[in-house]
N, C-alpha and C positions, 0 to 999 in steps of 0.2 A: 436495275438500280433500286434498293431501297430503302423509301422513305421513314425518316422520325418525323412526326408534327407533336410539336408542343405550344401547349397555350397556357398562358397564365391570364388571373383573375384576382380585379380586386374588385371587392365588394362595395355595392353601396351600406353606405350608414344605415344602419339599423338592419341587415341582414339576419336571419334569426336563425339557431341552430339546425333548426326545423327544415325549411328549405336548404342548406348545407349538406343535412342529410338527403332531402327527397334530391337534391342534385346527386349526392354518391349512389340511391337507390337507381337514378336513370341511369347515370354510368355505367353500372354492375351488367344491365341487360345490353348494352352494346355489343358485345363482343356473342353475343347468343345469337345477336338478329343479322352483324355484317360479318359475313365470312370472309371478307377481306383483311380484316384486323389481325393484325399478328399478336406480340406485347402490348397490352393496354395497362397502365397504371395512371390511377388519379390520386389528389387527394389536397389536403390542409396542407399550408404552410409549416413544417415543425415548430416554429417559434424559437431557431437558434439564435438566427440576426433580427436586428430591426430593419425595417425599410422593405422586408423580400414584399412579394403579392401574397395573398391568402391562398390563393390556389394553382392546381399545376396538374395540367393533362398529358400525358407521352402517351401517342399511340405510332405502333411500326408497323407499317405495310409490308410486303415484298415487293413493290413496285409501284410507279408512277402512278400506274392502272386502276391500284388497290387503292391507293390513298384518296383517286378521286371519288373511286366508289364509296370509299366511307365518308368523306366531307359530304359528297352531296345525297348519299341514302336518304330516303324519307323520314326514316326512325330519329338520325344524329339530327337533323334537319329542325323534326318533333322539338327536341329536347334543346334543341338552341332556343327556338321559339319562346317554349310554356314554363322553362326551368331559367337558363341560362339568362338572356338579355333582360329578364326583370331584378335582376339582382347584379348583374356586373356594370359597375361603373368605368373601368378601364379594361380593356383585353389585349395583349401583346400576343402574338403568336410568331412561328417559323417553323420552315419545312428545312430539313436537312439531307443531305445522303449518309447512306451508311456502309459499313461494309470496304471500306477502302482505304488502302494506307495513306497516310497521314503527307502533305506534301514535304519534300525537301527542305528545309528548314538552315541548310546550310548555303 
């Protein structure tokens, strides 16, 4: 069975582009350091709607296994710590399956 986890972010006031960026620089190296990560995409909000969050993490595992290993690696762990919770004021997140038709709708 495998996992999507997504997480969105909203910033606290006065977030500066600066750590925006050192957050996309710590992201970059995730996928170098857990060999668990399949697809990893992060990034800004585009700025189509109003209201969305400022940010958005999808990463796909191949499996339950995988997804725990990268939640709880030391590396992603790091970067929650020294990057992440001093800048986000709200976080939403969920884990989904993938990979499976879609149920019966009728």
């Amino acid at each position: 069975m495998a996992i999507r986890h997504i997480a969105l972010f909203r910033f606290v006031e006065g977030t500066e582009p600066e750590q925006v960026e050192a957050l996309a620089e710590g992201l970059a190296r995730l996928p170098g350091v857990i060999d668990e990560l399949g697809d990893y995409r992060y990034g800004p909000d585009a700025g189509i709607n109003d209201g969305n969050w400022d940010y958005a993490i999808v990463a796909d595992c191949a499996s339950l296994a995988d997804y725990l290993a990268y939640r709880d690696h030391p590396e992603h762990q790091a970067l929650l710590r020294n990057l992440v919770r001093p800048m986000v004021a709200e976080r939403a997140a969920v884990q989904l399956t993938t990979g499976q038709a879609p149920p019966d709708l009728e």
